[in-house]
C-alpha positions in Angstrom: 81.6 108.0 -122.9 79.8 111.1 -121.5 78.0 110.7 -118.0 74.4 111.4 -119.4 75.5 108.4 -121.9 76.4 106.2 -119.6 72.6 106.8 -117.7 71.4 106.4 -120.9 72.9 102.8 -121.3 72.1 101.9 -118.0 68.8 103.1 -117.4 67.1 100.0 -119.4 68.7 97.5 -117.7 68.5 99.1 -114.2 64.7 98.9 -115.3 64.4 95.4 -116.4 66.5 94.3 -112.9 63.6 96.3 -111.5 61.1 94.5 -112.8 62.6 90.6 -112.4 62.8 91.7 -108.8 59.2 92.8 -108.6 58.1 89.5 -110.5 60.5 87.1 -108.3 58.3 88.5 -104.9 54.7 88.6 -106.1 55.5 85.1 -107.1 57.1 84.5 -103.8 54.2 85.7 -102.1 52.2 83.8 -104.3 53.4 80.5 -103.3 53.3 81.7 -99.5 49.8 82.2 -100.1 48.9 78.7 -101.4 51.0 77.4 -99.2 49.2 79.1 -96.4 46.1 78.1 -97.9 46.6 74.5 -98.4 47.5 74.2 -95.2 44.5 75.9 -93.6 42.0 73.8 -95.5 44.4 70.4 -95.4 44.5 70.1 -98.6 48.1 69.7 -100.3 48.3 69.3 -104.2 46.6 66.4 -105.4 44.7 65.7 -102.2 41.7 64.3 -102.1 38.0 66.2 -100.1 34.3 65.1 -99.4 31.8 67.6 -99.8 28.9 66.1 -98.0 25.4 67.3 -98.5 22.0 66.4 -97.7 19.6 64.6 -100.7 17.2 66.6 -102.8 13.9 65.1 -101.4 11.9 62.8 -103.7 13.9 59.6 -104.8 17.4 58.1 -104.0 19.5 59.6 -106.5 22.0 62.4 -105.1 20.4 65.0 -106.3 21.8 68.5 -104.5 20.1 70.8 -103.4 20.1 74.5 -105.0 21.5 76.8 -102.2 23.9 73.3 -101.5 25.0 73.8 -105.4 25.9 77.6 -104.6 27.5 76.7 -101.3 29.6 74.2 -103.0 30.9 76.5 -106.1 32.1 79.0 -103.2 34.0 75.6 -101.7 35.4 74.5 -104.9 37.4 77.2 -106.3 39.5 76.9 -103.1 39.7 73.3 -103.9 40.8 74.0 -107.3 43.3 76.8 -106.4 45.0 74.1 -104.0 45.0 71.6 -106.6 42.9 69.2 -104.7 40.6 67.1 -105.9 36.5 66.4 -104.3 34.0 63.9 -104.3 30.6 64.5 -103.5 28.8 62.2 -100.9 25.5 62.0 -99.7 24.8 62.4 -96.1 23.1 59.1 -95.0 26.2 57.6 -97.5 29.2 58.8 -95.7 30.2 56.0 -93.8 34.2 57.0 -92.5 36.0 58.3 -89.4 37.2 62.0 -90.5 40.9 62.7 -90.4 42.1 61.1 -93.8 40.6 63.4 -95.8 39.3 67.2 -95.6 35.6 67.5 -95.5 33.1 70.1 -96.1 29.9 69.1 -94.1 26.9 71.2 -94.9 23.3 71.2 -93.4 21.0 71.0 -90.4 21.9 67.6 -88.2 17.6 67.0 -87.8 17.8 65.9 -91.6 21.7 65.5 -91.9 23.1 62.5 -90.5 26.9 62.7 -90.8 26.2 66.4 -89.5 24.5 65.0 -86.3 27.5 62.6 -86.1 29.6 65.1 -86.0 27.9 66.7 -84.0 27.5 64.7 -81.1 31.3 63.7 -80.9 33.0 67.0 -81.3 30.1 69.7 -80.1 28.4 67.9 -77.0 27.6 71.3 -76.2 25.5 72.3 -79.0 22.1 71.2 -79.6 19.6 72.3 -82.5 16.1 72.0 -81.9 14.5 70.1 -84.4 10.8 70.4 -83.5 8.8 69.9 -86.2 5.4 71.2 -84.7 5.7 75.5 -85.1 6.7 77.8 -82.1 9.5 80.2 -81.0 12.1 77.7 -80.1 11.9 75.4 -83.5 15.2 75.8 -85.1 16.3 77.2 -82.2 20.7 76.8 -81.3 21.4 76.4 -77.5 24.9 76.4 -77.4 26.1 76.2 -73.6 24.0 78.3 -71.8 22.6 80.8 -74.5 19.8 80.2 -76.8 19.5 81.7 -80.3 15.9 81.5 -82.0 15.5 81.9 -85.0 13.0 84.9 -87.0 12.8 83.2 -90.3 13.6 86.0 -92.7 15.5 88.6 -90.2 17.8 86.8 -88.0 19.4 83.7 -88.4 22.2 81.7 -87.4 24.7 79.1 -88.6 27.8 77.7 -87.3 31.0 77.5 -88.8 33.6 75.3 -87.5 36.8 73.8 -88.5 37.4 70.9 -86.2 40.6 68.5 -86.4 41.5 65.2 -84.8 45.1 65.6 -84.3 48.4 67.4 -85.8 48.6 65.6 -88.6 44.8 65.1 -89.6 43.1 66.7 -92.1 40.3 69.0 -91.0 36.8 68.5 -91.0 34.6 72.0 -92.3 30.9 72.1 -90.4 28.7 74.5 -92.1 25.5 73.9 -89.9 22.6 76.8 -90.5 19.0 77.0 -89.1 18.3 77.5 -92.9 19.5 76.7 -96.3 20.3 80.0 -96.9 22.4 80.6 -93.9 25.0 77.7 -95.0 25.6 79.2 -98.2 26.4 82.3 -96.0 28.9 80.6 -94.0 30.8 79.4 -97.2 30.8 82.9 -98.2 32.1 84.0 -95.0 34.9 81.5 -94.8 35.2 82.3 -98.8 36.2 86.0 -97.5 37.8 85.7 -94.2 39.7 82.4 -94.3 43.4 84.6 -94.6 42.4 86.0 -91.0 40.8 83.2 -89.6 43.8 81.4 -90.8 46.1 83.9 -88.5 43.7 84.3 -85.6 41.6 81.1 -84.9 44.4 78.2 -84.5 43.7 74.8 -85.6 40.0 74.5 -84.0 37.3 76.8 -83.8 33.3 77.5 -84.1 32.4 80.4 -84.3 28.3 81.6 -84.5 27.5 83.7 -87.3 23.9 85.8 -87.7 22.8 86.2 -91.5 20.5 89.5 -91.4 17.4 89.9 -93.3 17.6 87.3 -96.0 14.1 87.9 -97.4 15.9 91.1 -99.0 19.8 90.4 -99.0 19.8 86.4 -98.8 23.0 85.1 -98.2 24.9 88.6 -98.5 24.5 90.3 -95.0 26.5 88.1 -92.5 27.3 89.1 -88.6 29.7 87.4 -86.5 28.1 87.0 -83.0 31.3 85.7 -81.7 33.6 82.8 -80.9 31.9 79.8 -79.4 34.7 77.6 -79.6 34.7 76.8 -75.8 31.3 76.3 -74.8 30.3 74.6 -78.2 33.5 71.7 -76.9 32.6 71.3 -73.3 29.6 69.3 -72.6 26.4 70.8 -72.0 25.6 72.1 -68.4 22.9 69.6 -66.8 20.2 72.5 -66.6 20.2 73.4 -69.7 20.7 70.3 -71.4 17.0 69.6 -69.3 16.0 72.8 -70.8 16.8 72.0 -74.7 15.5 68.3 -74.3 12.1 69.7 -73.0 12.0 71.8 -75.8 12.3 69.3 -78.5 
């Protein structure tokens, strides 16, 4: 057998070896994805999640709201690429500890109750205005020392935490926006980002994002302000907590 025959004979096989290889990685790296991602959002196969949303105003049914709907498609295609499962809860129906099962919490705590609960326990040093007579500071965030107001339309602001309760409990999501609008922009932030935020934010972290000019882009234009992790956890200095209380 010649030498360019013996090419010849190996060439196809050489090329198939290539391309088992190739497979055998991107699946490799598949699976280190998902598992990466599972464990980010707590949520091994089969698991079980709460999304918990407020209730469409008008009657007791659980009727979602429509930016709530949007947020919640962006949530469950991770939910269904971990091979979890979700239930859908009411606010004011919610009645558990967190920790047993991964939650996704979305809305304002002045009309969310599980949000304010959470709130209160994990963020003592956050508070949301929720003044219902108009004026600059209604809606307004004071987290620690700093106050963000909101300009309905231009700038507004939303946080988005993942908070846990220990090593081995699941995680608790907090999608908590001055607006509708602005949650459905944090679920399209974590929706993006959660690879990095996986890598650089640790277990526990809230960080403030600013949605810009919504009246044009709505939930499309999205800012991080910065990582409030540390004065959202510690409690509330006594002069501003004075300050935000006169406020409201």
């Amino acid at each position: 057998m010649t030498e360019d025959v013996r090419l010849l004979a190996l060439g196809p096989g050489a090329a198939l070896a290539g391309a088992a290889l190739a497979l055998y990685v991107r699946g490799l790296l598949a699976r280190r994805r998902l598992r990466r991602k599972r464990a980010f959002f707590g949520l091994p196969e089969h698991a079980e999640s709460l999304f918990v949303v407020n209730r469409e105003a008008g009657g007791p049914e659980l009727t979602v709201t429509r930016h709530d709907v949007l947020s919640l498609l962006e949530l469950a295609a991770f939910v269904k690429d971990c091979g979890a499962h979700t239930q859908i809860v009411a606010h004011d129906a919610a009645q558990q500890g967190f920790g047993e099962r991964t939650e996704f919490c979305l809305g304002n705590p002045a009309f969310h109750r599980r949000m304010a609960a959470h709130m209160h326990s994990l963020l003592p040093g956050v508070r949301v205005n929720a003044d219902p007579e108009p004026g600059p500071d209604r809606g307004a965030f004071q987290i620690g020392a700093e106050r963000y107001r909101m300009e309905a339309g231009t700038a507004e602001y939303v946080l988005l935490a993942r908070l846990t309760a220990g090593q081995d409990a699941r995680p608790v999501f907090l999608f908590c926006g001055q607006r509708a609008t602005t949650n459905q922009a944090a679920t399209r932030y974590l929706a993006r980002h959660h690879e990095r935020l996986a890598r650089k934010q640790g277990d526990s972290f809230v960080l403030l994002l600013k949605v810009v000019n919504s009246q044009a882009y709505g939930p499309d234009v999205v800012e991080l302000v910065g990582d409030v992790t540390r004065a959202a956890q510690e409690p509330m200095p006594a002069q501003s907590a004075r300050s935000s209380h006169r406020a409201k």
